[in-house]
DSSP file (Angstrom, degrees, kcal/mol; ACC not computed):
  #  RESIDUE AA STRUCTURE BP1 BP2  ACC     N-H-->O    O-->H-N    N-H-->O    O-->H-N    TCO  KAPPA ALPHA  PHI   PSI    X-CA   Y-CA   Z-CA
    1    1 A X              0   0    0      0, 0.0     2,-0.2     0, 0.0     0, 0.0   0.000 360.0 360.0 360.0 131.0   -3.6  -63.1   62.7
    2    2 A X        -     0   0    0      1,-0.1     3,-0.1    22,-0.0    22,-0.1  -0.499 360.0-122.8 -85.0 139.8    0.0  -63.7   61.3
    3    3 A X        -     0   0    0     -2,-0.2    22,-0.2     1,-0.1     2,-0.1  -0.202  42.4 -97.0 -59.9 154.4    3.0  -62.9   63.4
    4    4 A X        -     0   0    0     20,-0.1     2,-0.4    17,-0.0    -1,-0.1  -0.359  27.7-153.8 -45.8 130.7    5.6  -60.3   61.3
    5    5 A X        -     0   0    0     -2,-0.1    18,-0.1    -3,-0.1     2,-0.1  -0.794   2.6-156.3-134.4 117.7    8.1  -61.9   59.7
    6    6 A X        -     0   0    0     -2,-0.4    15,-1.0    17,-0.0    16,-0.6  -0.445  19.5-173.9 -82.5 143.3   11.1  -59.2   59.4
    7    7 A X        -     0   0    0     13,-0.2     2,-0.2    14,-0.1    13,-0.1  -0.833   4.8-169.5-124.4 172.2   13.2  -61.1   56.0
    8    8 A X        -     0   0    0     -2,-0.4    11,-0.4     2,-0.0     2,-0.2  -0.677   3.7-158.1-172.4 119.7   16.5  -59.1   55.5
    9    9 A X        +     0   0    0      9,-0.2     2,-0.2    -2,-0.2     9,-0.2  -0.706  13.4 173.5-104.9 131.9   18.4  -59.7   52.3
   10   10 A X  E     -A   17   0A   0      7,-0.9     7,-1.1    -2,-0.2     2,-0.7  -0.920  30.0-114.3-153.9 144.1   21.8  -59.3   51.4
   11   11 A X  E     -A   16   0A   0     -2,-0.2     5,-0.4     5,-0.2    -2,-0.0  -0.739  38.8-174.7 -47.4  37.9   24.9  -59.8   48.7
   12   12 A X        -     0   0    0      3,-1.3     3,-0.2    -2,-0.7    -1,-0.0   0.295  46.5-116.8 -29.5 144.4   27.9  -62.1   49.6
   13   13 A X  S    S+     0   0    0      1,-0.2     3,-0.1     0, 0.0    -2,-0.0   0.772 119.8  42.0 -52.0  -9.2   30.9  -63.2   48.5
   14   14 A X  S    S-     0   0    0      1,-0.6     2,-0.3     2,-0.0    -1,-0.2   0.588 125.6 -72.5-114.0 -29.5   29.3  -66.6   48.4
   15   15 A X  S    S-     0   0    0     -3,-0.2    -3,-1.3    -5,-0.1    -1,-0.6  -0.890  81.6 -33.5 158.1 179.8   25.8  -66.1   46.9
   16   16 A X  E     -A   11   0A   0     -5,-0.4     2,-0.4    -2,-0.3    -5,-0.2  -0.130  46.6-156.5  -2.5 127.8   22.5  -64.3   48.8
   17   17 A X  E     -A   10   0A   0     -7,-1.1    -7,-0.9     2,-0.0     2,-0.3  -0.931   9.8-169.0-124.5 122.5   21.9  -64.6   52.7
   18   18 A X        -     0   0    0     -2,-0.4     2,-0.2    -9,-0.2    -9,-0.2  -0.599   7.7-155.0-102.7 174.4   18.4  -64.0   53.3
   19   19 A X        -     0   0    0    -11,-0.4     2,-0.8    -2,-0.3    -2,-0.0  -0.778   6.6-152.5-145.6  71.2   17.8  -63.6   57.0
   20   20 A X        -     0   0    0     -2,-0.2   -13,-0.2     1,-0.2     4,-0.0  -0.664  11.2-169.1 -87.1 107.8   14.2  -64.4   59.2
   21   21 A X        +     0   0    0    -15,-1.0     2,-0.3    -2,-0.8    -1,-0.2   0.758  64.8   0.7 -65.7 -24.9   13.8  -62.3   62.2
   22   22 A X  S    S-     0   0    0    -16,-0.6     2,-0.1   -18,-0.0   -16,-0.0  -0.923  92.3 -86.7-141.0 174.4   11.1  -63.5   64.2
   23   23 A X        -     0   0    0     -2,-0.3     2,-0.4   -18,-0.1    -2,-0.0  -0.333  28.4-151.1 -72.0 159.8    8.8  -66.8   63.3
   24   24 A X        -     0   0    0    -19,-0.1     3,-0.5     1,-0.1     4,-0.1  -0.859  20.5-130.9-118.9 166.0    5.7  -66.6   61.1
   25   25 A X  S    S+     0   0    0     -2,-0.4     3,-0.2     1,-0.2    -1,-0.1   0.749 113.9  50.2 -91.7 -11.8    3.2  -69.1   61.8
   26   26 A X  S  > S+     0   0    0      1,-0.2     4,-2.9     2,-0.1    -1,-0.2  -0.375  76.4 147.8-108.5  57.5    2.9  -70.3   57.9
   27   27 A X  H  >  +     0   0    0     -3,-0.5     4,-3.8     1,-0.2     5,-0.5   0.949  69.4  60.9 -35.4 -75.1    7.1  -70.4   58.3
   28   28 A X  H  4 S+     0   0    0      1,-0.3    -1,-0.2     2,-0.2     4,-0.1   0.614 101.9  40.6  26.8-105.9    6.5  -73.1   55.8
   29   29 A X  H >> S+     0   0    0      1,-0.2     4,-6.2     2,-0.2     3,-0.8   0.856 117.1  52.8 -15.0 -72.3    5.0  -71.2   53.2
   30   30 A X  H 3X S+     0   0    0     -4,-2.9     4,-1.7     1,-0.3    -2,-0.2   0.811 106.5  47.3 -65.6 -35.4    7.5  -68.5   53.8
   31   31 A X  H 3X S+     0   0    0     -4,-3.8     4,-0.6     2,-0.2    -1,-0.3   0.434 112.4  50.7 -79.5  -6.9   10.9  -70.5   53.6
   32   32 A X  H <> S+     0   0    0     -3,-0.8     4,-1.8    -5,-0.5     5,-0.3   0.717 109.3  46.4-109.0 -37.9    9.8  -72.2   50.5
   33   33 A X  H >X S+     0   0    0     -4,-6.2     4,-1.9     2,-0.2     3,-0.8   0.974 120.1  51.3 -46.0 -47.3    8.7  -68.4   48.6
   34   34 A X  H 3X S+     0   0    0     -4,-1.7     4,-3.2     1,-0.2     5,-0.2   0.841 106.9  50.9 -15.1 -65.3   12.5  -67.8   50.3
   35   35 A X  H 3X S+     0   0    0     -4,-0.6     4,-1.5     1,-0.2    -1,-0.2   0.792 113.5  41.1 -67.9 -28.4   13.7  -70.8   48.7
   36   36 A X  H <X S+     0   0    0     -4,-1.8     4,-1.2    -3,-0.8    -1,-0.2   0.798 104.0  62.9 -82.1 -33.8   12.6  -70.0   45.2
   37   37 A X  H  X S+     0   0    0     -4,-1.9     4,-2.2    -5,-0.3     5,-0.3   0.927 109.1  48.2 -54.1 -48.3   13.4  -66.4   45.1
   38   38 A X  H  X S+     0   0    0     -4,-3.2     4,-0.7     1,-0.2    -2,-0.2   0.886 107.5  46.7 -74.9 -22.7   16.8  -67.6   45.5
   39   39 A X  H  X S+     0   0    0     -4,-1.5     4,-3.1    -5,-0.2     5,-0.2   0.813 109.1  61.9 -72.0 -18.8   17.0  -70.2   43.0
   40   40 A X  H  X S+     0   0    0     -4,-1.2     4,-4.1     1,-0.2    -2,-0.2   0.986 109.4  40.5 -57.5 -57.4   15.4  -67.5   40.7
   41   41 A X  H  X S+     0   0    0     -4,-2.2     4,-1.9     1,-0.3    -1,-0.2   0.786 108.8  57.0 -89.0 -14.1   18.5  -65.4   41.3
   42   42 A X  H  X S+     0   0    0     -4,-0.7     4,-1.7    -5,-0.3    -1,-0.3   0.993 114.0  47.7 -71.4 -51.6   21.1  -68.4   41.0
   43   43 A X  H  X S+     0   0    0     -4,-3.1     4,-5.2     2,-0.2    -2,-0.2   0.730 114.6  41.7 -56.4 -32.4   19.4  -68.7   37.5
   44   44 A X  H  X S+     0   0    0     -4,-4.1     4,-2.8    -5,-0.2     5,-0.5   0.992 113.4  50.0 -48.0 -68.2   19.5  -65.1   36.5
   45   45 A X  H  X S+     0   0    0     -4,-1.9     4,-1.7     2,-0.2    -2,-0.2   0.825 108.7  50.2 -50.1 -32.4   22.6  -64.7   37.6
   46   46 A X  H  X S+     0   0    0     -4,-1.7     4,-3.7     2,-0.2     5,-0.3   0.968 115.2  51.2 -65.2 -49.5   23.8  -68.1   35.6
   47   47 A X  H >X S+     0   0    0     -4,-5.2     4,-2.2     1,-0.2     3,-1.1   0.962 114.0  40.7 -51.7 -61.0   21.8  -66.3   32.3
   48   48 A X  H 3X S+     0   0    0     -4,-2.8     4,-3.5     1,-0.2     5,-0.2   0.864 108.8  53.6 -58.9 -15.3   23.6  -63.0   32.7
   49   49 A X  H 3X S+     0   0    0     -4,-1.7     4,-1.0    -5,-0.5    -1,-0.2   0.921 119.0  44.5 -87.9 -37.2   27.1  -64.7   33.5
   50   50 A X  H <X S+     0   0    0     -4,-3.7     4,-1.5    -3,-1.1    -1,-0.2   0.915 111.0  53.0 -57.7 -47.2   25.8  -66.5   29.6
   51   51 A X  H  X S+     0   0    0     -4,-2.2     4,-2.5    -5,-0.3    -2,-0.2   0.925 111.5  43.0 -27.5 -61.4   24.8  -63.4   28.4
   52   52 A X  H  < S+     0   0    0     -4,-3.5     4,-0.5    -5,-0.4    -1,-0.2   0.776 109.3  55.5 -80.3 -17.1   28.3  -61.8   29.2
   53   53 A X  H  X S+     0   0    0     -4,-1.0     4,-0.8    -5,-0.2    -1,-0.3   0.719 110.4  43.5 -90.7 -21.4   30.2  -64.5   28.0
   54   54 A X  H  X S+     0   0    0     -4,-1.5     4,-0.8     2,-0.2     5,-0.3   0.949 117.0  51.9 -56.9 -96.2   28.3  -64.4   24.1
   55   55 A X  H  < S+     0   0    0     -4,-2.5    -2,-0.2     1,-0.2    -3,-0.1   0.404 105.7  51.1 -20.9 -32.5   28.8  -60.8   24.4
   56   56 A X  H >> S+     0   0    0     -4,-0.5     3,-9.9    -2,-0.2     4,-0.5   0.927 114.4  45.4 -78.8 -87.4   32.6  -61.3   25.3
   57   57 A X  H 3X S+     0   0    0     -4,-0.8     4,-1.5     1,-0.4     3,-0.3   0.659 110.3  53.4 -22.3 -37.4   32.9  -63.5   22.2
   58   58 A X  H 3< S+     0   0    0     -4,-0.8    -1,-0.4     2,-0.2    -2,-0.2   0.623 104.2  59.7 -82.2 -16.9   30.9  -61.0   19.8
   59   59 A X  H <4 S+     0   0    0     -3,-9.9    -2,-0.2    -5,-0.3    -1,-0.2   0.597 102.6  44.5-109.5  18.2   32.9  -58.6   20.6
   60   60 A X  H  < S+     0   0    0     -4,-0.5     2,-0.4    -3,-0.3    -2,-0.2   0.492  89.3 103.2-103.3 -26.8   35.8  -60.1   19.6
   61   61 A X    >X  -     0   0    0     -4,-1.5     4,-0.9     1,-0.2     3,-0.9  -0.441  55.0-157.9 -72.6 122.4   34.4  -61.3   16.2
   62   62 A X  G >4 S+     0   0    0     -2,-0.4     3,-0.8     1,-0.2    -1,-0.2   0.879  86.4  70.1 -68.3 -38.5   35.5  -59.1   13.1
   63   63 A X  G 34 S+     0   0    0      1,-0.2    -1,-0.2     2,-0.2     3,-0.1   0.496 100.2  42.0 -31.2 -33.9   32.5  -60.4   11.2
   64   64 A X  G <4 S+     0   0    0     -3,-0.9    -1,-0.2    -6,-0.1    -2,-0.2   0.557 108.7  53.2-111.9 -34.4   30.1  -58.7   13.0
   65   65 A X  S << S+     0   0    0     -4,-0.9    -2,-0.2    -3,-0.8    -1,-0.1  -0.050  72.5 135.5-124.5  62.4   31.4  -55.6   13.4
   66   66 A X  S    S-     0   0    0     -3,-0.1     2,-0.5     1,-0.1    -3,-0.1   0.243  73.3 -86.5 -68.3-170.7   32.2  -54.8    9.8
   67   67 A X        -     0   0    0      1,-0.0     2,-0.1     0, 0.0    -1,-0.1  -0.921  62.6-106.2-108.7 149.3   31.2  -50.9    8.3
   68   68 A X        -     0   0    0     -2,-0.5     3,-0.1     1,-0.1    -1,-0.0  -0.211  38.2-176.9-117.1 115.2   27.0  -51.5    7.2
   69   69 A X        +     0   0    0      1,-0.2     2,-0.4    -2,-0.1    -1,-0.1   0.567  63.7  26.5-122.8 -19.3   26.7  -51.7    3.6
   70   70 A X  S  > S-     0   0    0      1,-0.1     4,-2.6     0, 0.0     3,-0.2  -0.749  82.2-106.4-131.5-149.0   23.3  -52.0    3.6
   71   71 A X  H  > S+     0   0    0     -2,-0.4     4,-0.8     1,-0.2    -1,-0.1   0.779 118.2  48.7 -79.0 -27.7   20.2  -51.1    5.6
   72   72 A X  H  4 S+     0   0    0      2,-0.2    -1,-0.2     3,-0.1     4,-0.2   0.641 116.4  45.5 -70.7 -16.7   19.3  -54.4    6.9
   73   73 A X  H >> S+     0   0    0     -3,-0.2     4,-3.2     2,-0.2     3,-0.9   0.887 113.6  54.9 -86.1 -56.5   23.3  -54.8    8.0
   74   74 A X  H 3X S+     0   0    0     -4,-2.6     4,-1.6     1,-0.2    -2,-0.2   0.840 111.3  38.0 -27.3 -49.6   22.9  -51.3    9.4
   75   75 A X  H 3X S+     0   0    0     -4,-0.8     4,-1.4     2,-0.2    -1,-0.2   0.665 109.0  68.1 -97.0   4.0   20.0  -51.9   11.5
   76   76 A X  H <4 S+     0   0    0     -3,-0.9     4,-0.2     2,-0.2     5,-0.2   0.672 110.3  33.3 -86.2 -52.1   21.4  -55.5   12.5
   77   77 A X  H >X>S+     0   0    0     -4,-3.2     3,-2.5     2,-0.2     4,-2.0   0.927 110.0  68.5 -97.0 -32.0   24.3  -54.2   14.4
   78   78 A X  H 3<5S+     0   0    0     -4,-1.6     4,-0.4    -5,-0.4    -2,-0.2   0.805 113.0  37.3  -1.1 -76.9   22.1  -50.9   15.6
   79   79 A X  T 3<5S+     0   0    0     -4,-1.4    -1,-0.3     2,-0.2     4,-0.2  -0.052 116.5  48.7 -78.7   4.1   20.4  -53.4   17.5
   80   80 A X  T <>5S+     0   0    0     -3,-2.5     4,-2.9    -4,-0.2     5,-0.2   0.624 111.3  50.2 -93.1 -56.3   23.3  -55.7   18.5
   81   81 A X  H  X5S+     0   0    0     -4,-2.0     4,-4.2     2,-0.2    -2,-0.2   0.879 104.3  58.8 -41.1 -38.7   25.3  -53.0   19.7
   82   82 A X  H  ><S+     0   0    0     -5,-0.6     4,-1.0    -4,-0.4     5,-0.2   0.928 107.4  54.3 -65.6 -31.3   22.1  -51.7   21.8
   83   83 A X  H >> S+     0   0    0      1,-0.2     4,-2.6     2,-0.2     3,-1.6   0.923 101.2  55.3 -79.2 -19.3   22.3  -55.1   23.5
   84   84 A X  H 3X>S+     0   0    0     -4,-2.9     4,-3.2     1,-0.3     5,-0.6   0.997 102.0  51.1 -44.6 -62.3   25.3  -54.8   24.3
   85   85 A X  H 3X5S+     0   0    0     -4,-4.2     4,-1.2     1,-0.2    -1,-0.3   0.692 111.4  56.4 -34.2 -22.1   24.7  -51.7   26.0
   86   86 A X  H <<5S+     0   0    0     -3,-1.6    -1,-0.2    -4,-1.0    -2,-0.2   0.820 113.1  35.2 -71.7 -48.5   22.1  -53.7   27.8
   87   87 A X  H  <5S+     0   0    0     -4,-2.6    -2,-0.2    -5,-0.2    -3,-0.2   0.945 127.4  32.3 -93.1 -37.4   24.0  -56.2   29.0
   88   88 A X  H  <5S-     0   0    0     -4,-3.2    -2,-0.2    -5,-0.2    -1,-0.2   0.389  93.9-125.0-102.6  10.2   27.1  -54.6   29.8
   89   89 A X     << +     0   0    0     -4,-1.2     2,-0.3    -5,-0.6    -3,-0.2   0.531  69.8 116.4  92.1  -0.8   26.1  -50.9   30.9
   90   90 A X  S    S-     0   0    0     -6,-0.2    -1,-0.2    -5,-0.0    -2,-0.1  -0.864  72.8-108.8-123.7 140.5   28.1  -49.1   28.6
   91   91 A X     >  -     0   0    0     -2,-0.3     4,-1.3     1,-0.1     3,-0.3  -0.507  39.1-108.5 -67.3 158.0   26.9  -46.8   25.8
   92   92 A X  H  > S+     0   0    0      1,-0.3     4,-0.8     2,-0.3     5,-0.3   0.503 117.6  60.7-115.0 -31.1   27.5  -48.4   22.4
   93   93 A X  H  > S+     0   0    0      2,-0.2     4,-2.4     1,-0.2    -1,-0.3   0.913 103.2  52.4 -91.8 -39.2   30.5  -45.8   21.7
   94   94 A X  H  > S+     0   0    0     -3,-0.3     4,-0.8     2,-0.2    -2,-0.3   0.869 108.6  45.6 -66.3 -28.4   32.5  -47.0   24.7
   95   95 A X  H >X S+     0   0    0     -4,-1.3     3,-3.0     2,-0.2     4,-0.6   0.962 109.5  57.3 -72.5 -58.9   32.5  -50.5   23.9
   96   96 A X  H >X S+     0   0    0     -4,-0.8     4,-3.4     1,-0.3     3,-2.6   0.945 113.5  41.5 -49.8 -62.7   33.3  -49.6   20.4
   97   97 A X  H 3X S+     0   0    0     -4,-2.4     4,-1.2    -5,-0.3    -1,-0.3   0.754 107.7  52.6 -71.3  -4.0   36.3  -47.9   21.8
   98   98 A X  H << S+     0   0    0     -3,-3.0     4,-0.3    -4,-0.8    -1,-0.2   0.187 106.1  57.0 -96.1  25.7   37.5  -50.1   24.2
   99   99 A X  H <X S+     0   0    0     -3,-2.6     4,-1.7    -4,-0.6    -2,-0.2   0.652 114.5  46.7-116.3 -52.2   37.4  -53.0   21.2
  100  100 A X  H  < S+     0   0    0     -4,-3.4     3,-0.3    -5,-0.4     4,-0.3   0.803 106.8  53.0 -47.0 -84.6   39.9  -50.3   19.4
  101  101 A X  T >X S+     0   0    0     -4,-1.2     4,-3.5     1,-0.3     3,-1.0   0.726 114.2  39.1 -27.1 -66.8   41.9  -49.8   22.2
  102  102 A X  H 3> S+     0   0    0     -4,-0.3     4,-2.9     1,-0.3     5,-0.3   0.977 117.4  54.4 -70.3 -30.0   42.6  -53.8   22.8
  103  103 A X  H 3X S+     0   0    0     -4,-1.7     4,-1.1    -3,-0.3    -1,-0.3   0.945 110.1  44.1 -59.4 -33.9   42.8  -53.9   19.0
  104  104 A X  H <> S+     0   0    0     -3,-1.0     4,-2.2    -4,-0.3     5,-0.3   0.845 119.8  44.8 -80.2 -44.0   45.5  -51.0   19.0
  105  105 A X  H  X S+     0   0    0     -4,-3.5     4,-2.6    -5,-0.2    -2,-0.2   0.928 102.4  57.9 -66.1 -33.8   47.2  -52.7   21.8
  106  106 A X  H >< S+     0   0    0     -4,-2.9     3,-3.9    -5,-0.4     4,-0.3   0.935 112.7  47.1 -48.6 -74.2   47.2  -56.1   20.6
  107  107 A X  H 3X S+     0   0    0     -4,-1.1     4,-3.6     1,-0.4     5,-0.3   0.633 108.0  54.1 -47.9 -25.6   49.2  -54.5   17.4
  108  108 A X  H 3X S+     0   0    0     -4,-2.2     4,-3.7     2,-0.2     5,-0.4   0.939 109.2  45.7 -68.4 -45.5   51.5  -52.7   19.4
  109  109 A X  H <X S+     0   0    0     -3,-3.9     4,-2.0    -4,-2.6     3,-0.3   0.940 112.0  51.2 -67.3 -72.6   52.5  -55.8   21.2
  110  110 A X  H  > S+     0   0    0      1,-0.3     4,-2.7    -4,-0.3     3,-0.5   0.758 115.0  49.4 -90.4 -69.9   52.7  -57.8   17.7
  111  111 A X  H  X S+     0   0    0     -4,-3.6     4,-3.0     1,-0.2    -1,-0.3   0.991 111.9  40.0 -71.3 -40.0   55.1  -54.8   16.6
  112  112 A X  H  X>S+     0   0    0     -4,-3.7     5,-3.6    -3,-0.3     4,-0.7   0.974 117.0  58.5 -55.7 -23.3   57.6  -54.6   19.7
  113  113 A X  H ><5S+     0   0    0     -4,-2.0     3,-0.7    -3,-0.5    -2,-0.2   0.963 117.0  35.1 -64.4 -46.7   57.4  -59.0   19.4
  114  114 A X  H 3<5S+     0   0    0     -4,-2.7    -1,-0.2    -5,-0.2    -2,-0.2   0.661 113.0  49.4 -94.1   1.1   58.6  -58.6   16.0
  115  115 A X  H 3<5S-     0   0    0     -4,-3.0    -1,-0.2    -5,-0.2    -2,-0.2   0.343 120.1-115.2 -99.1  11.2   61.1  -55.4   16.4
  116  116 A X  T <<5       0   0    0     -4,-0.7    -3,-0.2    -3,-0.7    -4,-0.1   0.959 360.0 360.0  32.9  83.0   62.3  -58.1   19.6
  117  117 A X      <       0   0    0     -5,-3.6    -4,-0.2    -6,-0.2    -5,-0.1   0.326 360.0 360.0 -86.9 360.0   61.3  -55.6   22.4
């Protein structure tokens, strides 16, 4: 019969610390499932951190977020906008207003640069 093996998992400034409280007798076994669940999550995390960084970039591009003239353009950002939401957690009308908002601000700054404010 195999011993308990307590795992306890947690966040860091540094990465994951996983944590074995007592021995198992297939230790083995158990430190290498360990070891792959955590490369798993170094690779997630390196996709979302790609993810967010396309996202950043798309949402800076004028190209993309033109007004829909037709239905295939329409349903093209639908569905770009929904990943956004995906990937950055925010409903589709809050990114859209925080892309105004640095868009109003850039222009504000550009007028006080040129009234020499």
């Amino acid at each position: 019969m195999r011993s308990p093996a307590y795992i306890t998992e947690e966040m860091t400034a540094t990465g994951w610390r996983v944590t074995i409280m007592s021995a198992d007798p297939y230790g083995d076994n158990l430190l290498a499932s360990i070891a792959a669940r955590k490369a798993k999550r170094r690779a997630d995390a390196g996709r979302l951190a790609q993810a967010e960084q396309i996202m950043a970039a798309q949402a800076n591009d004028d190209g993309l977020w033109f007004v829909a003239q037709t239905a295939p353009e329409a349903y093209l950002q639908q569905e770009l906008r929904r990943l956004h939401e995906a990937i950055e957690g925010k409903t589709a009308t809050a990114v859209a207003a925080d892309i105004l908002l640095e868009k109003i601000a850039a222009e504000d700054a550009a007028e006080d640069a040129a009234a020499g404010r």
